[in-house]
N, C-alpha and C positions, 0 to 999 in steps of 0.2 A: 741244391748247391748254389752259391753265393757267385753272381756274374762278373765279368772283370771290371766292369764299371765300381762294382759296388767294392771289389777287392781294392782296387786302389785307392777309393777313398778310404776305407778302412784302415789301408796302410798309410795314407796320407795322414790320417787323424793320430795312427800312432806312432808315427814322424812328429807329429806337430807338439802334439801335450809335452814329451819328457822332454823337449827344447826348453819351450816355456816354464816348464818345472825347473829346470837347470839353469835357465836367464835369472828366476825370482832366488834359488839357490845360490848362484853365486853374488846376485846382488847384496843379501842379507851377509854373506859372510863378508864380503868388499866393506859395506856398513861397520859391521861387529868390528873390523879390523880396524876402522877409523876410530872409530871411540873407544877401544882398547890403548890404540896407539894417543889417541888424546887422554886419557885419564892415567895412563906412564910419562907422558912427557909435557911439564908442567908450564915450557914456553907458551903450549898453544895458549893455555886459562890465560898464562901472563898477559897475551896479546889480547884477548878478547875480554879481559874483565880487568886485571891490572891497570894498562896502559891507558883506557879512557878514566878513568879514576883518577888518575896524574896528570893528566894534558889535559882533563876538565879545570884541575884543582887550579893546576900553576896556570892556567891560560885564560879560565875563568876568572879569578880574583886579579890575576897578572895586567892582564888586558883589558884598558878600558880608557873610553871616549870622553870619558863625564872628566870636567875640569872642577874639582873643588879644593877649596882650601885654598885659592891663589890670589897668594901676595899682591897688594896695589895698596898704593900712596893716596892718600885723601889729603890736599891742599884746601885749605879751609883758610879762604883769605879773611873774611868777617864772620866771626863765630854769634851767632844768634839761634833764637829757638828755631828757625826753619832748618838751618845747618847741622844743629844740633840733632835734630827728629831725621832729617835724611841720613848721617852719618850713623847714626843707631840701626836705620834699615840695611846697610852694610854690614855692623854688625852680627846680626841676628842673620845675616845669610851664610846655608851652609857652603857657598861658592866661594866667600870670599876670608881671605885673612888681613883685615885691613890694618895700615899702618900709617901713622898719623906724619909729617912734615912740616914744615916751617914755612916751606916756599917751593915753588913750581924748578925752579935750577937744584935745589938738591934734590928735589924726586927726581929728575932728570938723571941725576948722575947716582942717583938708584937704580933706574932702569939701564945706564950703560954698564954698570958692573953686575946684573942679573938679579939682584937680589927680589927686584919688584916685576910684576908684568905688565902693570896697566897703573894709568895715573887716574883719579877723577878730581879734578881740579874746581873747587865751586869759589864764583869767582866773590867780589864784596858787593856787589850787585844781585845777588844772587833771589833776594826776597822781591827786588823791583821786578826783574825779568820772568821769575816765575807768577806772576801779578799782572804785567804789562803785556802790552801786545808785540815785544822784543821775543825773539828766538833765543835757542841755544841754552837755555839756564845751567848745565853745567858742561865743561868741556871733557872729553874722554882721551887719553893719550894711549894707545897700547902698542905693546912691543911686536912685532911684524913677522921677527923673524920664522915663530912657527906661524905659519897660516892659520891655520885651521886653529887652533888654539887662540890666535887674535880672534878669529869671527865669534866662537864662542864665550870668548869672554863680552865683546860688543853687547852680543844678544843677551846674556846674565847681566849685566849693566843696565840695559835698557830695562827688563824685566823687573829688577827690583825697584829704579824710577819710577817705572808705570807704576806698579803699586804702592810705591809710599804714594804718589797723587793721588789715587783714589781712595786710601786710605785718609788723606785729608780734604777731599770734600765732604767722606762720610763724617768727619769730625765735624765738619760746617764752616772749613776753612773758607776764605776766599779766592781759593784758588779756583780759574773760569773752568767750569766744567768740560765743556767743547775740547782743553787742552789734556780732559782724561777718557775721553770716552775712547776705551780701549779692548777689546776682543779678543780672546787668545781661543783657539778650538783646534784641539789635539788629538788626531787621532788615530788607533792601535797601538802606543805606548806611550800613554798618558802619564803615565811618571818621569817620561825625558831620561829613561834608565837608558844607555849605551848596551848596559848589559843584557838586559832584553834583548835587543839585537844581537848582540855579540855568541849568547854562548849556542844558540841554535845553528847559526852558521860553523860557530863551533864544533860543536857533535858532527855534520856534514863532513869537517876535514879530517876529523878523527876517524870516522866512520870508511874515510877514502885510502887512508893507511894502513888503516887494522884490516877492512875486507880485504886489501892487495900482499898484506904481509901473510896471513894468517894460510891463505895457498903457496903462495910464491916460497916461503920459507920452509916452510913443511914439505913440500913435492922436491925441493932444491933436495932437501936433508933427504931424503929417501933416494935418490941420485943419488948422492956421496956414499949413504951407508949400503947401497947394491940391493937396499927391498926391492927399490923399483924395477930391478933386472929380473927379481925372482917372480913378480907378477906379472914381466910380459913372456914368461917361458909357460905360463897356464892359461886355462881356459879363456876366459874374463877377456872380454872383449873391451877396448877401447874404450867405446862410450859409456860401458859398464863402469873403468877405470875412473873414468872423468866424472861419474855421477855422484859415484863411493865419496869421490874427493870433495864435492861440492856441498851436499848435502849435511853432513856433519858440522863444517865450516861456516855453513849459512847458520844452520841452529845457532853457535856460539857467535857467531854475529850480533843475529837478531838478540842473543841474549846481552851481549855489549851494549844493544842498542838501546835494549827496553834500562839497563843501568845507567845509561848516559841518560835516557828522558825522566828519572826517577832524580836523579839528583838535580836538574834543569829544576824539576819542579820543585821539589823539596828543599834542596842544598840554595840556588840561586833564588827560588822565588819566580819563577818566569809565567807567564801565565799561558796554560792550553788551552786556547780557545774552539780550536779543532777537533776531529771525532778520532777516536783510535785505528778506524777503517781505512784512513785517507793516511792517516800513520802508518798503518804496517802496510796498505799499499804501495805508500812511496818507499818505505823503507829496504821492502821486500825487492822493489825490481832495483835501488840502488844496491844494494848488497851483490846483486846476483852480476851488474857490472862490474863493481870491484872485488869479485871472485873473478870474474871471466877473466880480468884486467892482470892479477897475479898468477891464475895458470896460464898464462899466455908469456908472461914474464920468466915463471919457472920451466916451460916448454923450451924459450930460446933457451934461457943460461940456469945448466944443471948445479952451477956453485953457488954454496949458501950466502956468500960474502955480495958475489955480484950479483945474487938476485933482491938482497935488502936494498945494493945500492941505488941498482935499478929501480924497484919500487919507490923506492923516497921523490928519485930522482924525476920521476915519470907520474908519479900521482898523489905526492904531498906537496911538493912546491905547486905545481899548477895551482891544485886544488884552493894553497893558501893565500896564492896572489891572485890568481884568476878567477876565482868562483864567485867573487863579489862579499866577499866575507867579511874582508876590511875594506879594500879599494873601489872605489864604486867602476862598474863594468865602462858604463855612461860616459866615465871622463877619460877614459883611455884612448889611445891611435885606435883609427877604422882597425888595421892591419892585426893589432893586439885583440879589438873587439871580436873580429871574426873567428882568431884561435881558441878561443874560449868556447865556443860555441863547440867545440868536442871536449872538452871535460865536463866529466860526467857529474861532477861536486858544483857545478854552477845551475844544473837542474834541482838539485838535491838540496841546495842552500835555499833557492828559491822556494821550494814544495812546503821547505822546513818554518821559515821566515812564515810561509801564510798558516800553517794549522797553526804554528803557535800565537802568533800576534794578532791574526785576521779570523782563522776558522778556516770552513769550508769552503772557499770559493771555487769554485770547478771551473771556470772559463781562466783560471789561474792556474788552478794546480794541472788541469787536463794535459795542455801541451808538456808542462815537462814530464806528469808522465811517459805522455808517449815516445816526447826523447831517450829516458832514459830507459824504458822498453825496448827502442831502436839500439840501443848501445850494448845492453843485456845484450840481445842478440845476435848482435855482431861480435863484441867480443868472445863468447860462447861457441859462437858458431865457426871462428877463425880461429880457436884454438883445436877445436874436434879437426878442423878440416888438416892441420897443420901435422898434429899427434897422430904418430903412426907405433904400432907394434913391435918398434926396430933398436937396435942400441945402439947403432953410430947417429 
């Protein structure tokens, strides 16, 4: 006969198994239930495969740094072959649309009514000075008011200068050497594409929207329509609830995501210089923030209206001003710099910016993973702690 040591562990053991049978049971059906309920309700796809499709397309092509095609006046006070051969390298640039003038006062009053952005005015000295040991051989006038848009047209100026000069020593001009020996060394987006930059940081804020909409609106909706009342009157534990929710949700994620990096490479052109590892690593612990970030959001506020607005409100904007996506982090107030430093799209822009333009760098990518590990987890973690079993 079997001692009570040995009965109790017996009965312990057969305590323990049909738990665990019944945890893996109802997780599977919590599962079954999510993907049922996503393959009837065709918002979710919308969100996780529609919506970066469209906010790549229009924000992709929409958005961009790169100045071409712009208008300037070329004042040509003494027309000769050097004027001539410079004026042609204008031409032939995809930067510019140039426009010929009469005199330095009506391109003036070309630039005050908008039509032009930049003057290059060569003066009738133009062959002495570029020969002479005189400065300055043409003068640049450009319009101020966008900033950045003046710097960049400067730098495209200067660029095509330098090279018509070295274009004419190679001819065997006389023009002194010493006044072309010039250098350019560019690197990780050697093509000067904006867009290179652009669409990675891209996918980062798309990615910050769609992981926060795709819980947030879903859990909201099942609030309103009373599912979620009928799954805290059963078994299914809490964390069970929360797992069901996540798990399905990260899948169409990651599948948004891997379409967002397919048309990057495909559609834009962008180049992966990076491994798919250090991809779906970063990928995987951002997603799992902005799941946390939308059940947390659909946790306070049960209505579908105020948990979209919520979302937007609380993880697209940041994301699009703060992440460093367009605005550089660097030139903002201390005060502005520091808040950034909790959105989760200002690690994710960064992770993203180096596999594709750099590679692997790990003394790079390492910290913000572990930011955004830190953030996973907290957000995660403050929503379980938060989620109780209860309907008020």
């Amino acid at each position: 006969m079997p001692s009570a040591p040995e009965l109790q562990s017996g009965n312990s053991r057969l305590s323990v198994e049909p738990q665990r049978g019944g945890a893996l049971m109802r997780m599977r059906g919590m599962l079954r239930k999510e993907f049922l309920q996503i393959a009837r309700d065709p918002s979710s796809l919308a969100i996780a495969f529609v919506l970066p499709t469209f906010l790549l397309l229009l924000f992709g092509y929409g958005v961009s740094l790169d100045a071409k095609r712009v208008p300037i006046a070329l004042v040509v006070e003494q027309p000769n072959a050097d004027t001539q051969s410079l004026c042609g390298a204008f031409e032939h640039s995809q930067y510019f649309a140039p426009v010929y003038t009469h005199s330095l006062p009506e391109a003036q009053r070309a630039m005050l009514t908008r039509r032009i952005d930049a003057i290059v005015h060569v003066r009738e000295d133009f062959s002495e000075r570029l020969r002479g040991p005189g400065q300055a051989a043409i003068q640049l006038i450009v319009n101020g008011v966008d900033a950045n848009t003046a710097r960049i047209l400067e730098g495209y100026v200067n660029g095509v200068f330098s090279q018509w000069l070295i274009q004419q020593v190679s001819r065997g001009s006389s023009v002194p050497k010493s006044r072309v020996d010039v250098e350019y060394r560019v690197w990780f987006n050697r093509r000067l594409r904006s867009r290179d930059y652009l669409v990675p940081g891209l996918i980062a804020v798309i990615m910050t929207l769609i992981g926060a909409l795709l819980t947030a609106l879903v859990v909201a909706r099942e609030w309103e329509r009373g599912t979620m009342e009928a799954l805290m009157v059963t078994p299914v534990a809490m964390r069970e609830i929360l797992l069901g929710k996540v798990l399905p949700y990260f899948l169409l994620g990651t599948g948004g995501m891997a379409l967002s990096v397919v048309m990057a490479v495909w559609q834009f052109d962008v180049p992966l210089r990076g491994s798919f590892a250090s991809l779906l690593l970063g990928t995987t612990l951002f997603l799992l923030a902005a799941l946390g970030m939308g059940l947390l959001i659909s946790t306070v506020s049960r209505i579908q209206f105020v948990a979209a607005q919520v979302a937007i409100i609380t993880t697209f904007l940041p994301a699009f001003i703060l992440s460093g996506f367009i605005f550089d982090i660097g030139s903002m107030p201390r005060a502005i710099r520091g808040f950034t430093y909790i959105i989760p799209a200002r690690y994710f822009v960064s992770v993203l910016h180096t596999v594709f333009l750099t590679g692997d760098v790990w003394y790079v990518l390492a910290p913000n993973l572990l930011a955004l590990a830190v953030m996973a987890a907290f957000f995660l973690g403050l929503t379980r702690r938060i989620s109780r079993k209860r309907l008020d």
